[in-house]
C-alpha positions, 0 to 999 in steps of 0.5 A: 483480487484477493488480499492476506491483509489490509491497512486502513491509512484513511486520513493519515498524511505523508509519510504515515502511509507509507510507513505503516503499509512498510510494517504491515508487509514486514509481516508477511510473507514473500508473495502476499497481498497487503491492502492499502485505502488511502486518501492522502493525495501524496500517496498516489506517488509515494506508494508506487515509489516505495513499491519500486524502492523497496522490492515489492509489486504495485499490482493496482492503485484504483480510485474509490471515490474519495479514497484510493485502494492499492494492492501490494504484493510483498517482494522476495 
């Protein structure tokens, strides 16, 4: 799938994921795609969970070997 913008969060712990992936969507617009890569294990439930809180679409969390890749979709 394609991606307007990608966050390279590899080897940030909880909650620095979360947070830059939050200020990267602040700067799209509705309906746009920001790519997440993330190796903090936390994230495997801290991003579905922001996702879900804050009004956007978790559209996939793939595991990449020694990483995850998590496409977001900016809410409305």
């Amino acid at each position: 799938m394609d991606h307007h913008a990608e966050l390279d969060a590899l080897g940030l712990l909880c909650p620095l994921p979360v947070l830059k992936a939050r200020k990267r969507l602040q700067a799209l617009s509705s309906g746009e795609v920001l790519r997440v890569l993330a190796d903090d294990p936390a994230a495997i439930v801290d991003v579905p969970h922001f996702c879900a809180e804050a009004g956007h679409e978790l559209v996939s969390m793939t595991d990449a070997g020694a990483h995850q890749v998590y496409l977001l979709r900016k809410g409305g």
